[in-house]
LOBA-356893 format. One record per residue: residue in three letters; z, x, y of N, C-alpha, C in turn. Coordinates in pm, 1 decimal. Atoms other than C-alpha are relative to their C-alpha. Layout:
% LOBA-356893
PT/ALA/Z/X/Y/Z/X/Y/Z/X/Y
...
//
This chain:
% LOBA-356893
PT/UNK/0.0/80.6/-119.8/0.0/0.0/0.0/0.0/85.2/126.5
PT/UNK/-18.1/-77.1/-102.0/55.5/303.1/244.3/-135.2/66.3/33.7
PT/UNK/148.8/-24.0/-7.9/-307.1/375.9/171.9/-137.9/-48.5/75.2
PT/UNK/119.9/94.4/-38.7/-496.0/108.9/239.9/48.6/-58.4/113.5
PT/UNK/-11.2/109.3/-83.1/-321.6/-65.3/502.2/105.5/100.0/67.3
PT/UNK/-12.5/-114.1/-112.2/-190.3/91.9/808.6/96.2/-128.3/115.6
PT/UNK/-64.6/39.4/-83.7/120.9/-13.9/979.9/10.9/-13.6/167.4
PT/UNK/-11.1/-1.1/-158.1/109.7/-110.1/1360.4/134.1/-15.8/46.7
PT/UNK/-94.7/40.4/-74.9/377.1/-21.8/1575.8/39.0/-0.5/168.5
PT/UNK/28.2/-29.6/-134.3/299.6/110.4/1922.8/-134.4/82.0/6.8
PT/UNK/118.3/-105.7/33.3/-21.2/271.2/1993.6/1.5/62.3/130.6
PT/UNK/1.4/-150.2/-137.6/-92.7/597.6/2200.3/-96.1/-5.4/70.7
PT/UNK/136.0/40.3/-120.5/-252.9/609.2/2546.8/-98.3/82.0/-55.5
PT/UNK/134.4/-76.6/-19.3/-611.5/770.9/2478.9/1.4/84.2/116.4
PT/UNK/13.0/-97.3/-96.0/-569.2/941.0/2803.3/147.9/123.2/49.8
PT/UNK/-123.7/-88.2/-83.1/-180.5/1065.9/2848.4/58.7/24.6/-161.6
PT/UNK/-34.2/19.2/144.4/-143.1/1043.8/2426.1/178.4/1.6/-6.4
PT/UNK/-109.6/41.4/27.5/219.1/917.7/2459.9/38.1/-190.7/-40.7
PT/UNK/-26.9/96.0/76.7/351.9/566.6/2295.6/-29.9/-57.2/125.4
PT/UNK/15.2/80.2/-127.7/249.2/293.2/2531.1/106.4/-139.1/-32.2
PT/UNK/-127.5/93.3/62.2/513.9/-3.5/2565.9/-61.9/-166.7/-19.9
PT/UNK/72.4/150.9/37.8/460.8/-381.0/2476.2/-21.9/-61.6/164.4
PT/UNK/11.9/41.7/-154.4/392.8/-587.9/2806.9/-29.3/-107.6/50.1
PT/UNK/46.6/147.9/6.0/271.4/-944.9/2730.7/-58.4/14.4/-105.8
PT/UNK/93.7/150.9/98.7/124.8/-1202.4/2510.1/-85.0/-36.9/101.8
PT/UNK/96.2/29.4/-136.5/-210.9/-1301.1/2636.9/-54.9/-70.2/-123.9
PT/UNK/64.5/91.0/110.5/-454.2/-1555.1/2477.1/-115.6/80.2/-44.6
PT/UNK/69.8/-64.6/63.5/-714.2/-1438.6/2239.8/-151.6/-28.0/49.8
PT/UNK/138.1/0.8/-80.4/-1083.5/-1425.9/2348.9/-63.2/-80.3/-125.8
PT/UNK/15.6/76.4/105.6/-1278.8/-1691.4/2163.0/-84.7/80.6/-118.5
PT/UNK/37.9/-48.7/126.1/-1444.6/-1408.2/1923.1/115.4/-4.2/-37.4
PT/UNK/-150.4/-42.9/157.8/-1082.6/-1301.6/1754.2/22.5/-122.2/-32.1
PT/UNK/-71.3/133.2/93.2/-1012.2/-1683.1/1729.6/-118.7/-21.2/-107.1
PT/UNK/100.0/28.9/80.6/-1330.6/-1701.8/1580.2/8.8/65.5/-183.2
PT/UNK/31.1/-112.8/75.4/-1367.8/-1396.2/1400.5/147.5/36.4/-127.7
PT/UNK/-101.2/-26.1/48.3/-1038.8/-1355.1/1298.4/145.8/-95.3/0.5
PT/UNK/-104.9/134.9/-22.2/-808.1/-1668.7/1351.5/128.0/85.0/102.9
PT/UNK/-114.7/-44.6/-63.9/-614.4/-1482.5/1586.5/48.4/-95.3/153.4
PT/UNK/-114.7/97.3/-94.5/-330.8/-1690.1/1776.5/55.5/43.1/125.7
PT/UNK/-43.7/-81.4/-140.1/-224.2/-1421.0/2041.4/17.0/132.6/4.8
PT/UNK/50.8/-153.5/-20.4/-300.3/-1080.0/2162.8/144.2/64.5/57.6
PT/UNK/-120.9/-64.4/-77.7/-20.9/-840.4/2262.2/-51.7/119.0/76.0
PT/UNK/65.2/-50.5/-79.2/-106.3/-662.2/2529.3/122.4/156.8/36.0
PT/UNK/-98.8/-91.4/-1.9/89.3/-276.9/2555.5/-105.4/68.3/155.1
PT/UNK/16.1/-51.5/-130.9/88.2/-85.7/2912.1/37.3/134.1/-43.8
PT/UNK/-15.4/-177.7/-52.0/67.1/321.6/2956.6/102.8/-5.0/110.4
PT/UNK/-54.8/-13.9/-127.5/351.1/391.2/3189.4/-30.1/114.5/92.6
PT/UNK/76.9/-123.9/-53.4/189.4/700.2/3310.8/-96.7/-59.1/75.8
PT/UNK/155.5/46.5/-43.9/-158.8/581.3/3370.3/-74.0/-150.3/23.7
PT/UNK/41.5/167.4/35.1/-140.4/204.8/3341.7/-113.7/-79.3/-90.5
PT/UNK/116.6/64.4/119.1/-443.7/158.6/3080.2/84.0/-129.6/-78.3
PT/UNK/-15.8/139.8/57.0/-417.3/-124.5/2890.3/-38.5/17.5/-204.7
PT/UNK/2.1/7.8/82.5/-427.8/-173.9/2498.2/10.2/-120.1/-81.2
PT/UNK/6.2/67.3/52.8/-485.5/-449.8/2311.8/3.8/-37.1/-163.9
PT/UNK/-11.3/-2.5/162.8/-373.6/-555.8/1947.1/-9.0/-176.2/-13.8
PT/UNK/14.4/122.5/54.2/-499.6/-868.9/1822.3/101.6/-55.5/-115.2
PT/UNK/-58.4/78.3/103.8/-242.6/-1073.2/1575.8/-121.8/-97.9/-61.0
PT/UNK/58.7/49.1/97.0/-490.6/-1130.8/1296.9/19.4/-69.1/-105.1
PT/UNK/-46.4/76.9/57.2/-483.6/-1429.5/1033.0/-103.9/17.3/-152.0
PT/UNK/99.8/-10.3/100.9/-822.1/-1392.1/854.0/28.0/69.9/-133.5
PT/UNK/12.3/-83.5/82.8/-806.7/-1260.7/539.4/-96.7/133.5/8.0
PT/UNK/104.0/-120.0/-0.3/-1141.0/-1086.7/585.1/-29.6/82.2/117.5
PT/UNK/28.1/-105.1/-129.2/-1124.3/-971.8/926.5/178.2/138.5/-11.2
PT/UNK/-50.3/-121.3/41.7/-783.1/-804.0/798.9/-10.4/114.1/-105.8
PT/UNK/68.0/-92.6/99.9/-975.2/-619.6/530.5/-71.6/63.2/49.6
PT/UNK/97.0/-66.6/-102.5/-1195.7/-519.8/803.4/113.6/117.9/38.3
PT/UNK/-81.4/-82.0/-23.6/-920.7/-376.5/1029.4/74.2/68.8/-63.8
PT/UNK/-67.3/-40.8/68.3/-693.1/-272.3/782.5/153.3/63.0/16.3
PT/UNK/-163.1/-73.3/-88.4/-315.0/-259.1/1023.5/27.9/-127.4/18.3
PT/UNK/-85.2/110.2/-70.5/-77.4/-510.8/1133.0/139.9/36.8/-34.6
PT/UNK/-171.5/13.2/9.2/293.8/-584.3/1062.8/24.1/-61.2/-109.3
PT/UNK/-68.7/82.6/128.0/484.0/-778.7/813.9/-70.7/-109.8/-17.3
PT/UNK/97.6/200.2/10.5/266.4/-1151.7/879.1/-151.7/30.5/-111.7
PT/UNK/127.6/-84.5/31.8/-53.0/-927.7/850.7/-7.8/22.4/-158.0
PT/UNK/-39.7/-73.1/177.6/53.7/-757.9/490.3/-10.4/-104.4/-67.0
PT/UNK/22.4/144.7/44.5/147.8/-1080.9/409.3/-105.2/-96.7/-47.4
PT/UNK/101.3/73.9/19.4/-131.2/-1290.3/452.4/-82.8/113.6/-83.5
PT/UNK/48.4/-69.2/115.9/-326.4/-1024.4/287.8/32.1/30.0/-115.9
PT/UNK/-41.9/-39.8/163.9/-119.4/-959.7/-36.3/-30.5/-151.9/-21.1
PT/UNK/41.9/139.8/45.3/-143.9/-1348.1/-84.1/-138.8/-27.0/-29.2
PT/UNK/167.2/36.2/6.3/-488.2/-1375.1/-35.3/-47.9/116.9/-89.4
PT/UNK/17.5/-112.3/90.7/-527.3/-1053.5/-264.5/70.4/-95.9/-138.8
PT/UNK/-100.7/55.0/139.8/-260.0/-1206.3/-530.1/-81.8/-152.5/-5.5
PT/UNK/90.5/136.8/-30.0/-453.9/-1582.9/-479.6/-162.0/6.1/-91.4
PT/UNK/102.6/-13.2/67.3/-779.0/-1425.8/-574.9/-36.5/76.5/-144.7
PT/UNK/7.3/-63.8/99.6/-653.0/-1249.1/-864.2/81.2/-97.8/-114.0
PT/UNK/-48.0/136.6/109.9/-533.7/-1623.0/-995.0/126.1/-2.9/-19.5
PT/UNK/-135.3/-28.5/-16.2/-194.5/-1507.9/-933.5/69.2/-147.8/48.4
PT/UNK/-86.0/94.8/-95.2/56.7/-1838.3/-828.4/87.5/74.6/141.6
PT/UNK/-56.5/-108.8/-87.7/129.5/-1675.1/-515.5/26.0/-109.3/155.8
PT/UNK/-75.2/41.5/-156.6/310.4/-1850.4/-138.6/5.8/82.1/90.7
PT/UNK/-12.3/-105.4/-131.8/280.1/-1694.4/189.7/194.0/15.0/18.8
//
């Protein structure tokens, strides 16, 4: 599981490469709802440089097989939908 799937917990500015902090919930742009059933974006701030970062809260099964990161919901919905298609009796 540490392989394939890739824990999100803060991500690093691209320009000052230190942890950037959380900073809002913002609504999702209608591709991720599309694309990915995603419910709400968390939006992290550079305190250095103010850039911006965006992490989609993904639902899809297949758009998290795409990305391959999230948190505990993320894992989740993917081991189910993994355990589901392997005929497993399996509950989110």
């Amino acid at each position: 599981k540490e392989e394939f799937f890739t824990w999100f917990d803060r991500p690093k500015c691209d320009r000052c490469n230190i942890l950037m902090d959380f900073f809002q919930y913002i609504q999702p742009t209608r591709e991720e709802r599309e694309q990915g059933d995603a419910q709400k974006i968390e939006l992290y701030k550079c305190s250095t440089c103010l850039s911006h970062y965006r992490f989609p809260r993904f639902n899809a099964p297949l758009k998290l097989l795409e990305t391959r990161q999230g948190r505990c919901g993320e894992a989740a919905n993917l081991f189910t939908c993994l355990s589901r298609s392997l005929s497993f009796e399996s509950r989110y």
